[in-house]
C-alpha positions in Angstrom: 165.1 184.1 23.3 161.9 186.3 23.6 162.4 189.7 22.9 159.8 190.3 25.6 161.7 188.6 28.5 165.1 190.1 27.3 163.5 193.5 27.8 161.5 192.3 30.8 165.2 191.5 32.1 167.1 194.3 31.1 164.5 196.5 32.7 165.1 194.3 36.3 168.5 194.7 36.1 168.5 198.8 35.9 166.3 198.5 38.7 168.7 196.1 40.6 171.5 198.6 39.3 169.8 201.6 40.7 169.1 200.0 44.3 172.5 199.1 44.1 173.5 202.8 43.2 170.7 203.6 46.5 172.0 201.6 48.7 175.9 202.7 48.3 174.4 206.6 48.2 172.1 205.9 51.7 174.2 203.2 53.2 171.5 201.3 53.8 172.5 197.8 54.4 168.9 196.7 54.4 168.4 197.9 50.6 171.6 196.1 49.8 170.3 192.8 51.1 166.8 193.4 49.5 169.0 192.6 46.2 172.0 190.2 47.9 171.7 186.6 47.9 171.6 185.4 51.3 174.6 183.1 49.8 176.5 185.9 47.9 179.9 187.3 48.7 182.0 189.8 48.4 185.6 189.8 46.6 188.1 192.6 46.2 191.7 192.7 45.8 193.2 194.8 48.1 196.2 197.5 47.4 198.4 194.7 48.3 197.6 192.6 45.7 195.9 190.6 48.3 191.9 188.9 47.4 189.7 188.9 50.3 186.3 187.0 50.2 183.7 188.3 52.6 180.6 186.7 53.2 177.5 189.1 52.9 176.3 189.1 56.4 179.6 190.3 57.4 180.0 192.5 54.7 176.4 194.1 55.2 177.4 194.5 58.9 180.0 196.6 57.9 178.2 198.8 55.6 175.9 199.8 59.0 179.3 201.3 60.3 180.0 203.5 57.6 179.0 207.2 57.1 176.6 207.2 54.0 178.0 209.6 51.5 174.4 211.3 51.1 175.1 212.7 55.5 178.4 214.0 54.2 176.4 216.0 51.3 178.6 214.3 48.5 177.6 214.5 45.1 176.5 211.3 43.2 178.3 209.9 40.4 176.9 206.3 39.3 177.5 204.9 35.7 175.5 201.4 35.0 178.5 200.7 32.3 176.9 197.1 30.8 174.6 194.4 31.4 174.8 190.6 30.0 172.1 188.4 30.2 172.4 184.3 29.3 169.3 182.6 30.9 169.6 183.0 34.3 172.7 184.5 34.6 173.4 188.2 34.0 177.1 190.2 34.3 175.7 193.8 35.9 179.4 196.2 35.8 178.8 199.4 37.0 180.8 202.6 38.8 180.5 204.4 41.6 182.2 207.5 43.5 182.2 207.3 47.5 184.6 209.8 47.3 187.4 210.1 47.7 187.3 206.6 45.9 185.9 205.4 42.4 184.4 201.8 42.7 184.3 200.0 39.6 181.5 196.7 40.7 180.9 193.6 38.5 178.1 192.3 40.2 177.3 188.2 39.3 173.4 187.7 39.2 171.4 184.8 39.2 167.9 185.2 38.3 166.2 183.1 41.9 162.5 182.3 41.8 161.8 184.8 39.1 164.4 187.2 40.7 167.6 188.7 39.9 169.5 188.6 43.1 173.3 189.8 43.3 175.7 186.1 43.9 178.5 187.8 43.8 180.5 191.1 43.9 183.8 191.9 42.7 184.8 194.7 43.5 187.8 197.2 43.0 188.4 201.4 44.0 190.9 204.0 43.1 191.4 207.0 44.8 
């Protein structure tokens, strides 16, 4: 593959990471979709053991109920861990502290129109 595009893509994807990294910090569900497919969704497994799937409208529509951890003057921890690109497919895994939980994120992307948009989420926290 083109060294070019590899970096061209590599460099879209930090940016996608650090919206991503935004968006949690702000709680700005309108900077989330900017980056969700309108088709994506949300999985997590719950302490259960339980998987939910939510759709992203729904999920987004939750994230405008939450206090954004940048009102409750928490301190930022976000780690982009690895990318993998094939094509038009990339793996993004990254971490994140909304304390008092650490999110670990493997975000599915599909690269849309010249694009990398977020398909899916997988998500899972610790306290």
């Amino acid at each position: 593959m083109d060294g070019k595009l590899i970096d061209t893509d590599a460099r879209a994807l930090r940016a996608l990471a650090q919206t991503y990294f935004d968006a949690a910090y702000e709680m700005d569900a309108d900077k989330f979709a900017s980056i969700f497919h309108p088709s994506s969704s949300v999985t997590k497994v719950s302490d259960d053991g339980s998987v939910s799937v939510t759709p992203i409208a729904t999920w987004l529509a939750a994230v405008r109920n939450l206090k954004a951890p940048i009102q409750q003057g928490l301190e930022r921890n976000d780690q982009l861990l690895s990318t993998d690109v094939e094509g038009e497919l990339a793996l993004v895994k990254l971490k994140l502290q909304i304390p008092p939980n650490t999110f670990t994120d493997m975000l599915s992307c599909l690269k849309v129109d010249g694009t990398w948009k977020i398909a899916q989420k997988v998500m899972t926290s610790k306290a």
